[in-house]
C-alpha positions as CSV (number, residue, x, y, z in Angstrom):
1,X,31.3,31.5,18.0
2,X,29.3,29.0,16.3
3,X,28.1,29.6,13.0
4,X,24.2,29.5,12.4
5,X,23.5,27.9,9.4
6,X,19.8,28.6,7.5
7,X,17.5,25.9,7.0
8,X,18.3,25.9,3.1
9,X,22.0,25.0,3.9
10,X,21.4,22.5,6.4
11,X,18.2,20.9,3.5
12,X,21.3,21.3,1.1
13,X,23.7,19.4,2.9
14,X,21.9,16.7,4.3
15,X,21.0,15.9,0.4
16,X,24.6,15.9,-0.4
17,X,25.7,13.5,2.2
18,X,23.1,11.0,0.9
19,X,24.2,11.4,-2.7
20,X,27.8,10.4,-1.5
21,X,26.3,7.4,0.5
22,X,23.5,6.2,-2.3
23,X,24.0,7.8,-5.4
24,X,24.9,6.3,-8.3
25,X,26.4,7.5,-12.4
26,X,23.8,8.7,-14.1
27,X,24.1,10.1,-18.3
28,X,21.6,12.4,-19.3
29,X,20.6,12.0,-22.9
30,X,18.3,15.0,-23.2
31,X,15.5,14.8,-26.2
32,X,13.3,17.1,-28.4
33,X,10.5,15.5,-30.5
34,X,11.8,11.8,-29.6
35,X,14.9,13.0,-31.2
36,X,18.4,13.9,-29.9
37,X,18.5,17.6,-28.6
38,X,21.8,19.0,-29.9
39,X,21.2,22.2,-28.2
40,X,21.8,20.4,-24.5
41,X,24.8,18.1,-24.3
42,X,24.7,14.5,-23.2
43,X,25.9,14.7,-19.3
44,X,26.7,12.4,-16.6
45,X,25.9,12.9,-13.0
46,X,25.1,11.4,-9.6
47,X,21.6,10.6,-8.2
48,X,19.6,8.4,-6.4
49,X,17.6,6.2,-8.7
50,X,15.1,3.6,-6.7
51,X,13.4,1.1,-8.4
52,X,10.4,-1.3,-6.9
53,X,9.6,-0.2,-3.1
54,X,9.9,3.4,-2.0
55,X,9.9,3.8,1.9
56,X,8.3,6.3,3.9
57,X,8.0,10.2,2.5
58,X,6.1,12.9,3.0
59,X,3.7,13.7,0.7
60,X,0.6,16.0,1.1
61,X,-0.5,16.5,4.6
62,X,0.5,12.5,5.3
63,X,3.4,12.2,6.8
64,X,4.3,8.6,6.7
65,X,3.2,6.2,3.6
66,X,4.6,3.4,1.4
67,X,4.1,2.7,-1.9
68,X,5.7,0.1,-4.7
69,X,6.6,1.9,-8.0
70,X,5.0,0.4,-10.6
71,X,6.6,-2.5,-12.7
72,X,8.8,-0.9,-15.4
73,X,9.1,2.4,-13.5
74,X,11.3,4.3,-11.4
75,X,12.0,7.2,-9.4
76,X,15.4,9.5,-9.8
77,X,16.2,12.5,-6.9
78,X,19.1,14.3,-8.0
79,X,20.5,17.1,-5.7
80,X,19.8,20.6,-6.8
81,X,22.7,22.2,-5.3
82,X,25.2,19.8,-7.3
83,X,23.8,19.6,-10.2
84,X,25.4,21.5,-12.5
85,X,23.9,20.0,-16.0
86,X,21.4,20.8,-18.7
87,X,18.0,21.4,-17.7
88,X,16.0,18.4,-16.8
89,X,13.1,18.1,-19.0
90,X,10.0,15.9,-19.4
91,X,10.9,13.5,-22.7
92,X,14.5,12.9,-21.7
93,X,16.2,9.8,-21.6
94,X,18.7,8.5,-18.3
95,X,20.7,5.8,-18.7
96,X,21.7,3.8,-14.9
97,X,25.4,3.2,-15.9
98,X,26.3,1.3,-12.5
99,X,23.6,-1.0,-13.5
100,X,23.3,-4.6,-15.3
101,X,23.1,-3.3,-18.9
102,X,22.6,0.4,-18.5
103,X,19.0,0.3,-18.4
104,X,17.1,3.4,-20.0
105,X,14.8,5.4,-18.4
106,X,12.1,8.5,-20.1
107,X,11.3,11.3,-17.9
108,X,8.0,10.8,-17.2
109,X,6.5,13.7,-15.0
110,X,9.4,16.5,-13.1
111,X,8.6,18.4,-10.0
112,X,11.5,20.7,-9.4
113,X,10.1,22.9,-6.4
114,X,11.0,20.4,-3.5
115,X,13.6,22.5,-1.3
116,X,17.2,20.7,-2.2
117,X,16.0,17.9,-5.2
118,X,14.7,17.7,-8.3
119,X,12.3,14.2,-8.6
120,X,11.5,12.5,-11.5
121,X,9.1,9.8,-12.4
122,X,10.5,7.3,-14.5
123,X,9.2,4.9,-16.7
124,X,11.1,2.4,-19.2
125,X,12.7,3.8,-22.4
126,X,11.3,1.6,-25.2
């Protein structure tokens, strides 16, 4: 007998085969006050981080639009389900470690209510 899985499950692995497809390293630095939070650990993870053109998403009552981030910005969707790290928090700082220089990112806004991700706006770490 086939097993019936609930639409949370099948949310939760679709966004897990993408990360093994697209993600890429990811270090968390979390912050407090612009300063180093010692109270949540520094911790590395996988998750999509786009950069420049984002393709068509569902946002609203639209169901197809595209958009271009904003020069020195960027947009990180990390899996809920395999996330297993401090809390993401508005103020912290991610570092792309697959990329050119490890580029830094501060976490600009956070909306952690979509079903299986947790997005975050980006914008460059000064």
């Amino acid at each position: 007998m086939p097993v019936i899985l609930s639409a949370s499950d099948i949310r939760s692995q679709m966004a897990a085969e993408n990360d093994g497809d697209l993600a890429e390293p990811i270090r968390l630095l979390p912050q407090t006050g612009g300063a180093s939070d010692a109270t949540r650990g520094v911790f590395e993870f996988y998750g999509l981080l786009r950069v420049g053109q984002v393709g068509p998403e569902r946002i609203g009552e639209s169901y197809k639009w595209e958009s271009w981030i904003e020069a020195g910005k960027a947009r990180l969707a990390v899996a809920r389900d395999g996330y297993q790290g401090p809390e993401l928090r508005q103020g912290d700082l991610i570092v792309a470690l697959a990329r050119s220089g490890e580029p830094v990112w501060r976490i600009e806004t956070l909306n952690d209510r979509h079903y299986s991700r947790i997005i975050c706006e980006l914008s460059e770490a000064s």
